[in-house]
Legacy VTK file of the C-alpha trace (Angstrom):
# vtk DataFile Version 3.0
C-alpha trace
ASCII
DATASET POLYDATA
POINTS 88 float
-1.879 4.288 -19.664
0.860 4.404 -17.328
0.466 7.789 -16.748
-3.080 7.605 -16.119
-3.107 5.201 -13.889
-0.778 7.117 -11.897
-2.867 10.253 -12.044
-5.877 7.792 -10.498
-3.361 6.406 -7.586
-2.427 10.057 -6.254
-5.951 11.058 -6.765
-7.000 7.877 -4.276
-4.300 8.688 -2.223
-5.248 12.358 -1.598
-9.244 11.385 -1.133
-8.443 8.565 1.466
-6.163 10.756 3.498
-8.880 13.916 3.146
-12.159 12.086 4.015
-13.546 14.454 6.427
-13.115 12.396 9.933
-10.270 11.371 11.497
-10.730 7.616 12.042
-11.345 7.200 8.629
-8.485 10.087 7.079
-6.241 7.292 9.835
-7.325 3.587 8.514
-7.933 4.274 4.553
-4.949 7.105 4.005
-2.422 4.884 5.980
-3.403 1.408 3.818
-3.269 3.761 0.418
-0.131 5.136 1.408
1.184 1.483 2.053
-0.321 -0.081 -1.087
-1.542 2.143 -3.961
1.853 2.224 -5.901
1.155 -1.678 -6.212
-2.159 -1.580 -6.887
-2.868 -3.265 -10.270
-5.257 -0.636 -12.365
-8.958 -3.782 -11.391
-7.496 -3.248 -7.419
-7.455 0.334 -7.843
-10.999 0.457 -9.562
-12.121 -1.837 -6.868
-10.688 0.708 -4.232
-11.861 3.911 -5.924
-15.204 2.209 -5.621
-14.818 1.599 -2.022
-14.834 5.175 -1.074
-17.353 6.300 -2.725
-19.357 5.176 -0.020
-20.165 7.424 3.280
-17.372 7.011 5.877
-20.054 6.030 8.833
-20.216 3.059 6.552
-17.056 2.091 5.329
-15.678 2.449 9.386
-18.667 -0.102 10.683
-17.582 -2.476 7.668
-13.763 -2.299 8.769
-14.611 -2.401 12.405
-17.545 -5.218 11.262
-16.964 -6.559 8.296
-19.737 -9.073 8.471
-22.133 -6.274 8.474
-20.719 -4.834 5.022
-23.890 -6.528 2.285
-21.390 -5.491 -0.649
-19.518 -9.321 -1.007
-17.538 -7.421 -3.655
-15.494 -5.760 -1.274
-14.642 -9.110 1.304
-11.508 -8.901 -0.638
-10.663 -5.384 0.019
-11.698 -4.938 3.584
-10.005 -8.493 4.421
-6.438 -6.548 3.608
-7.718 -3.075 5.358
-8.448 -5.226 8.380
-5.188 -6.758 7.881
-3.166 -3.995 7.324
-4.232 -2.178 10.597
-3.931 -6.026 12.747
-7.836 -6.437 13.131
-8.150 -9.655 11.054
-8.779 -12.594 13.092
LINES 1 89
88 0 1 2 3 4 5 6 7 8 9 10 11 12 13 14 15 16 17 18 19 20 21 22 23 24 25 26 27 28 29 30 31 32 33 34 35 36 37 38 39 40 41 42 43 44 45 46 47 48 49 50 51 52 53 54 55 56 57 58 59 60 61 62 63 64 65 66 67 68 69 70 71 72 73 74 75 76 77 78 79 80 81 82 83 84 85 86 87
């Protein structure tokens, strides 16, 4: 499981520091690098869910996170706002 699960956190890792724009490669690849290793395997589903969505998306949810209609992820974008100082 172990194993696994550390197969799935390098495999987030790579895809949130290789999403095809910049801003995004900058605010999701820095907060994986930071927290993945101590991502319990539910925070890491929850995360790998995350970016499946479109990146024009995801960076007007981080930037606006009132606008994001997914109440799932408050959690998640709460600590990517915090992470990069933008939580109020």
């Amino acid at each position: 499981m172990s194993d696994d699960l550390d197969v799935r956190r390098r495999r987030a890792g790579f895809r949130a520091n290789h999403r095809g724009t910049k801003e995004m490669d900058w605010l999701l690849g820095r907060f994986a690098d930071a927290t993945l290793a101590d991502m319990s395997g539910e925070d890491l589903v929850q995360f790998e869910k995350f970016m499946e969505i479109g990146d024009p998306e995801l960076n007007a949810w981080i930037l606006s996170p009132e606008l994001c209609p997914e109440q799932r992820f408050a959690g998640l974008l709460h600590q990517i706002r915090q992470f990069h100082n933008l939580a109020e």
